[in-house]
N, C-alpha and C positions, 0 to 999 in steps of 0.2 A: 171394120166394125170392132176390132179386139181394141185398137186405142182408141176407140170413143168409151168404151165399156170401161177402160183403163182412167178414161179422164173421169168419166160420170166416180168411180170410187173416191179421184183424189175430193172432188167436190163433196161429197158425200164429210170426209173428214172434215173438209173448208165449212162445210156448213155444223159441224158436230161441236170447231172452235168458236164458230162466232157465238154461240149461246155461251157467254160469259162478255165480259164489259170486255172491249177493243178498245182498241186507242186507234189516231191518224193512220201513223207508220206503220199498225199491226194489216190495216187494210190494206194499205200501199203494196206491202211484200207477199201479202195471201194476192193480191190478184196479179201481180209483177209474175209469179209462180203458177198460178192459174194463167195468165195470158199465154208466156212461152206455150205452158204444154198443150194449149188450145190452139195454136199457132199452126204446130208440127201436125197437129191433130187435120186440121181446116185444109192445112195444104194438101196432105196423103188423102181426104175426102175430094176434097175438090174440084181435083185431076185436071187441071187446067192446060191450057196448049198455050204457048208461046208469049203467043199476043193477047189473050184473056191474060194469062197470068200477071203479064205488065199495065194493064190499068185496072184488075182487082186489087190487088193488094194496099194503093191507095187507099179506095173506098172501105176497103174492109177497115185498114184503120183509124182513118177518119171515124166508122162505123163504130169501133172500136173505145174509142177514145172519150163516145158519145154513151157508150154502153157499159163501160167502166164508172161512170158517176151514177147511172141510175144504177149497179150493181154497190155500190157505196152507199146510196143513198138506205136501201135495201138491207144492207149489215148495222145500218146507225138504227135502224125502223126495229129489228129485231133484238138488237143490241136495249133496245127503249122498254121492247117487252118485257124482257128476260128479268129488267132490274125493277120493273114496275109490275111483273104477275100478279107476285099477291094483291096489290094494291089495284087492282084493275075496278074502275068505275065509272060513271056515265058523264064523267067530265074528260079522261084521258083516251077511252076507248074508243070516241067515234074519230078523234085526232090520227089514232093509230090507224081505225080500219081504211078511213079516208086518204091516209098516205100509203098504203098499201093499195089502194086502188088508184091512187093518181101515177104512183110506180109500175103499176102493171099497164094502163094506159101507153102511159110516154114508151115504154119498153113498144110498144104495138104501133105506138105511132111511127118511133125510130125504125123498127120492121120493114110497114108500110114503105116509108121514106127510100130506104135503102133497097129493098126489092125494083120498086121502080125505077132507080138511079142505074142501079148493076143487072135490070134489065136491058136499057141500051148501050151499056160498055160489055157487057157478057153473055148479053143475051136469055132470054127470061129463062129459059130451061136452067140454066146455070142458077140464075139468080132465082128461080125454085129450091135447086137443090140446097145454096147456102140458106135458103130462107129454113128449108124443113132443117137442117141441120141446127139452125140457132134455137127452132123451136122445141127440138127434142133436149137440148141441154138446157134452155130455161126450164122446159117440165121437169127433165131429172133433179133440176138443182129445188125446183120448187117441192118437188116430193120430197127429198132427203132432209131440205127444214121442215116442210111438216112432221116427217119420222122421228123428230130431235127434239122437236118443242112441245111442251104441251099446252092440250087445248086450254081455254079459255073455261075457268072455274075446274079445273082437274086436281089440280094441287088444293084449292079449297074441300072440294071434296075427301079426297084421299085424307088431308086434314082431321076432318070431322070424324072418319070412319074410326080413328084411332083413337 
């Protein structure tokens, strides 16, 4: 539990730089750096025997690979916010909320998909437990951008109070 706790900090930071403009290659190496320590993290959870261990790790990164774009997609989305706050209005805002919910969709579908998959190579109790695993670090990563960003009209306010 101490390196999930460990990982949920670095993400915390990962989420504290993307509130400023990124580039490609900024994403590339923030999740290159997030994978590893996710890696280490998934294997010490996982606690796999023998023969799970050699046909998860496929799927995991197959899983992986699939979970990396919709995590990109997600940095461009907040990345779109951040330069467009002030400017937030009823032509950009439903483009933003709408990709924010087709994101979190596909993330649930990818889920679905792979729980099912790595329940008959590992067995669904396993493929429980990586599932609760993915879902407590997408929640930690999702709190930590809420914690980072602010809400929608907050900045106009605070604005005005001055």
């Amino acid at each position: 539990m101490r390196r999930i706790t460990l990982l949920v900090s670095a993400l915390i930071c990962f989420s504290v730089y993307t509130f400023a403009q990124v580039q490609e290659g900024d994403i590339k190496m923030l999740q290159q750096y997030y994978g590893t320590a996710k890696t280490t993290v998934v294997k010490d959870y996982m606690d796999l025997t023998p023969a799970e261990d050699s046909v998860f790790w496929k799927d995991y990164n197959t899983y992986e690979t699939a979970r990396l774009e919709l995590g990109k997609r997600r940095i461009q989305l907040i990345d779109k916010y951040a330069i467009n706050i002030m400017d937030l209005n009823a032509e950009n805002a439903p483009d933003m909320v709408n990709e924010a919910i087709a994101i979190d969709m596909e993330f649930k579908k990818l889920q679905k998909q792979y729980f099912k998959k790595m329940s008959k190579t590992i067995g669904a109790v396993k493929a429980a437990q990586f599932f609760q695993f993915e879902s407590y670090i997408n929640n930690a990563i999702n709190i930590s951008i809420q914690e980072s960003i602010p809400f929608v009209g907050d900045l106009q306010k605070y604005r005005k109070q001055k």
